[in-house]
C-alpha positions in Angstrom: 250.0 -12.0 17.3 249.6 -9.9 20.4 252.3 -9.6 22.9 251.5 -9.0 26.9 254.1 -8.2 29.2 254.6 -8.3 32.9 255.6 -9.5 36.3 254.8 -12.7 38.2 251.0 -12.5 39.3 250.0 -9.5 37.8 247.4 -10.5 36.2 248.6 -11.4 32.3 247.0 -14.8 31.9 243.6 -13.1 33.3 243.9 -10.3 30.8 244.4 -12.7 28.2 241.7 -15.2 28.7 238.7 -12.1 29.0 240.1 -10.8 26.1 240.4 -13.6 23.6 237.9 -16.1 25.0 240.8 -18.3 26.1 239.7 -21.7 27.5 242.2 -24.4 28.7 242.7 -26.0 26.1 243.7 -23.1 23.6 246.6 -22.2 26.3 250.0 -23.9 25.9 251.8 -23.9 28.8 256.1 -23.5 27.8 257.3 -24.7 31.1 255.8 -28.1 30.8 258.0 -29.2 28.2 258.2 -28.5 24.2 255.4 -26.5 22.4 252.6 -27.6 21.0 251.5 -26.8 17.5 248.8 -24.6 16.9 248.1 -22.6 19.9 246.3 -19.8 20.0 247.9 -19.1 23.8 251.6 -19.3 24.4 252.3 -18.7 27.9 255.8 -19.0 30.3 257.9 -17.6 27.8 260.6 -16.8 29.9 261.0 -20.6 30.2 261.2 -21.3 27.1 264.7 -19.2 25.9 266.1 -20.7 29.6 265.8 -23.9 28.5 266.7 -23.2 24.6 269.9 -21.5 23.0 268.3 -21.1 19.5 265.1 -19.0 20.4 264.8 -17.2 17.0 263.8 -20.9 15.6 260.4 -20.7 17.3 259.6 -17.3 16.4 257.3 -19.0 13.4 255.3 -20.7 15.9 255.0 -18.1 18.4 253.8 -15.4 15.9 251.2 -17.7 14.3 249.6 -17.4 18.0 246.7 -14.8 19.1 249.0 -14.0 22.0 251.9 -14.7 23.7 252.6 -14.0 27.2 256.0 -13.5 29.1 257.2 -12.3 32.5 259.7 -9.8 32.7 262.8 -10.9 34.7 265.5 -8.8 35.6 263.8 -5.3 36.1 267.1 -3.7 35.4 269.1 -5.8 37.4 272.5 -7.7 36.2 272.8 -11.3 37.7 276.4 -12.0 38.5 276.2 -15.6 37.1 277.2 -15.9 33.5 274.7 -17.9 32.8 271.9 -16.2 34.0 273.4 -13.0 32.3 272.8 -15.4 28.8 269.6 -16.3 29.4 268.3 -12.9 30.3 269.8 -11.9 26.9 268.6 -14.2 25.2 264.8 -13.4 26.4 265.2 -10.0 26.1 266.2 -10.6 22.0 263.5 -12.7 21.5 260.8 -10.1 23.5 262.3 -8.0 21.3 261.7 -9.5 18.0 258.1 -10.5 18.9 257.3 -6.6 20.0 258.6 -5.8 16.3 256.2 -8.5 14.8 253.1 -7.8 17.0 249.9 -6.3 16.4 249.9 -5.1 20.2 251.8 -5.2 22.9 251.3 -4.6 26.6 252.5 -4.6 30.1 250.4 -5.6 33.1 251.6 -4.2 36.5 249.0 -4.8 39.8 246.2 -6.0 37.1 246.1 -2.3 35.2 247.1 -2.6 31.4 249.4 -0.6 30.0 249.6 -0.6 26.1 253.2 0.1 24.6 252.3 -0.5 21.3 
């Protein structure tokens, strides 16, 4: 599993779809609901561990993927709202264990690739 990284609109999904031949159906889509078995593509990660308390369950699934792709919230800044605070944790934790567990990982910023691991 390879791990990309990066704001909203900066060109992750792109990346992704050049690089491992992605086509529509190979993509599954986390903010539509529960994920699907099997894909190659997991994408909207970040909605994922808003909607879900117990994250480290689907780290089975999402490392059986080609890639995985997540938008970085925050950028450093701490939310007031406790539960905002929790959810940022909790995404952070699970970026965390898929970085440890991926072959690759990078950050997109502006459509230029920057590989961290």
């Amino acid at each position: 599993m390879d791990l990309i990284i990066g704001g909203a609109y900066q060109g992750k999904l792109t990346l992704a779809a050049r690089e491992y031949g992605l086509t529509p159906g190979d993509i599954c889509d986390l903010a539509a609901g529960e994920p699907a078995l099997g894909a190659r593509c997991y994408i909207h990660l970040e909605e994922l561990t808003r909607r879900q308390e117990d994250t480290e369950s689907y780290l089975p699934l999402l490392t059986a993927a080609e890639v995985v792709i997540a938008r970085e919230i925050g950028s450093g800044v701490v939310p007031m709202d406790a539960g905002e605070r929790a959810w940022r944790e909790r995404h952070g934790r699970l970026l965390r264990r898929l970085a440890q567990q991926a072959g690759s990982v990078r950050r997109v910023f502006c459509g230029l690739t920057e590989v961290l691991k």
